[in-house]
Every structure is written in structure tokens, then in C-alpha cells.
N, C-alpha and C positions, 0 to 999 in steps of 0.2 A: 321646373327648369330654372337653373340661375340667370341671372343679367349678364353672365362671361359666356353663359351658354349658349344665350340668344345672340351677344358680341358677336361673337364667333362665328355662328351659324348667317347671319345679318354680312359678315366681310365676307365668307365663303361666298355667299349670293350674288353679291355684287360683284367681286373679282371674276367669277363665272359669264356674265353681264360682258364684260368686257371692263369694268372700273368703272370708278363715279360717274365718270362726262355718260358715259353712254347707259347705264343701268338708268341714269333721273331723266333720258331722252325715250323709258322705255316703261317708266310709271308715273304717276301721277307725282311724286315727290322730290323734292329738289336736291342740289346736288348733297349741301349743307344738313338736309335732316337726312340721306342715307348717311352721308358720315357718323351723325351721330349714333345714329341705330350700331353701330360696329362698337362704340364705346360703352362700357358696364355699368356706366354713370350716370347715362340717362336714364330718365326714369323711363321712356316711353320704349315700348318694342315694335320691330316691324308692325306694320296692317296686315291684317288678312289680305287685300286685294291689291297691295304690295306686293305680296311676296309672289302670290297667283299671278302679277302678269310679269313679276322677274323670271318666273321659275319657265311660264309660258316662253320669254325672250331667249332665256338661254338654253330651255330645252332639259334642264334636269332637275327634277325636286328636291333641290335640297335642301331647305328650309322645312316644308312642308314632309317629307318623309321622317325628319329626325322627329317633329311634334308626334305624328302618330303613332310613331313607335314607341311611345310611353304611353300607349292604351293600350290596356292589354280586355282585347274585346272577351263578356261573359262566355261560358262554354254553352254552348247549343246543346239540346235535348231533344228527343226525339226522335223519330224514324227516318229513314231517308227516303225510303218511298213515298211514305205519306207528306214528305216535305217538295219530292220531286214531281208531284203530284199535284198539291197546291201550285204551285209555280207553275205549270203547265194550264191549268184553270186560269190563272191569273193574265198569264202570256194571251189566253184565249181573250179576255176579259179587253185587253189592250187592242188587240186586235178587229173586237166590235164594235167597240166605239170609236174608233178611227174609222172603220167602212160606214157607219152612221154618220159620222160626222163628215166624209164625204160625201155621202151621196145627191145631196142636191147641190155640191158644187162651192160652198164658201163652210167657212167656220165660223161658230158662232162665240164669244170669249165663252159660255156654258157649257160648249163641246170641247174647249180647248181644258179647259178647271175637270173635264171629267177626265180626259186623256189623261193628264198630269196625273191626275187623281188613282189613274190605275195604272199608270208606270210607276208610280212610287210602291204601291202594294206589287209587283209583280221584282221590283230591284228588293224589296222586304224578303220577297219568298225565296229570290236568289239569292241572296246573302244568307238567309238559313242552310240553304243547301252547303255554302261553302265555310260556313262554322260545322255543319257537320261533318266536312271532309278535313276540315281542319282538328277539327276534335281526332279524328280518326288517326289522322298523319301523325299527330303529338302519342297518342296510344304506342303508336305503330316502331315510332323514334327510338325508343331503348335497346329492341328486339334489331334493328337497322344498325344500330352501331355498335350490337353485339358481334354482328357478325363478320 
């Protein structure tokens, strides 16, 4: 992405915001450095947690959506059963250690790092599932706009 790209993307954010006064009353930065961010000259580009609590104030991502869209995620392999399958173990998997980690009433930060630990493999298995339907939708696309 260019510096006119981020420019761009950096004034859209802010004017969404409501303009300077109120976008630097809604992150950590001041009025003077989101100005600059809008200029192709700086060397510096929005933050990451800029942009996450503009996009959070004004309610639409538009910073943030344009970045991901130049990722064009790997295509997914595999089966869909055996993918929808994982995922459902996994879901399991989330779910017992949360009842463990209840059961005597407090959480321990070991209970907390193991929850995490299997919400992230359980958001892995669902993100397979939905590269495969996306693999499938893209198949499917030719035959859709043949018709």
C-alpha cells in the first residue's frame, strides 16, 4: 500500500470520526499527529490501536477493512466433514475447561491460559471450515455468473 494510500484511507477515518477535534478526543493521538497521518509525506502511518479505537468510535472499518483486503488468505485443503468435525471436538475441548475452571468457584491465570489456549485452536478449526466454503463459493462463481 502507498503513503497516498494510507493518506487517504488515515482522512477517510477521521472525517467518519467526526474531523480532528473529535477523532484525537477518541484516541490516544493528538489533533496535530492525525493530521499528519492524512499527509503522504509523513513518514509515519496510522497505529494499529489508532485506527481499532477510530474504527470502534465511528462504527465502521474503514481503515482496517481496506488493509485485509490485500490478503489474499491460502486456499484450504481438505474435507469438510473431517474439518467440521475437528471443530466440534475443539468447541468440546472449550467447553471443559471452562466447567473445570468453574467448578470450585474462582479462576486460576492457568485456567484462564488454558481457556485461551482452546478458544484459539477451536477459532483455527472454524476458520478452516470457512476457507473451505470459501474455496467452494470461488469453484462455484463461474457456473453463477454463467447463468
Amino acid at each position: 500500500m502507498t503513503p497516498r494510500e494510507h493518506a487517504r484511507l488515515a482522512r477517510s477515518l477521521i472525517e467518519a470520526c467526526g474531523g480532528l477535534e473529535e477523532a484525537s478526543l477518541a484516541c490516544r493521538v493528538s489533533k496535530s499527529k492525525l493530521s499528519a497521518y492524512q499527509t503522504p509525506h509523513d513518514p509515519l502511518f496510522m497505529a494499529a490501536d489508532v485506527i481499532a479505537d477510530l474504527e470502534i468510535y465511528c462504527g465502521r472499518p474503514i481503515y482496517s477493512s481496506a488493509l485485509a483486503g490485500r490478503f489474499d488468505p491460502p486456499r484450504a485443503t481438505g474435507d469438510l466433514r473431517d474439518a467440521a468435525c475437528d471443530f466440534a471436538e475443539k468447541a468440546m475441548d472449550v467447553q471443559r475447561v471452562a466447567r473445570e475452571a468453574e467448578a470450585d468457584g474462582e479462576w486460576s491465570a492457568s485456567e484462564i491460559e488454558r481457556l485461551a489456549r482452546e478458544e484459539r485452536e477451536a477459532a483455527d478449526a472454524l476458520e478452516r471450515i470457512r476457507a473451505l466454503r470459501r474455496n467452494a463459493e470461488q469453484r462455484l462463481q463461474p457456473r453463477l455468473k454463467a447463468v
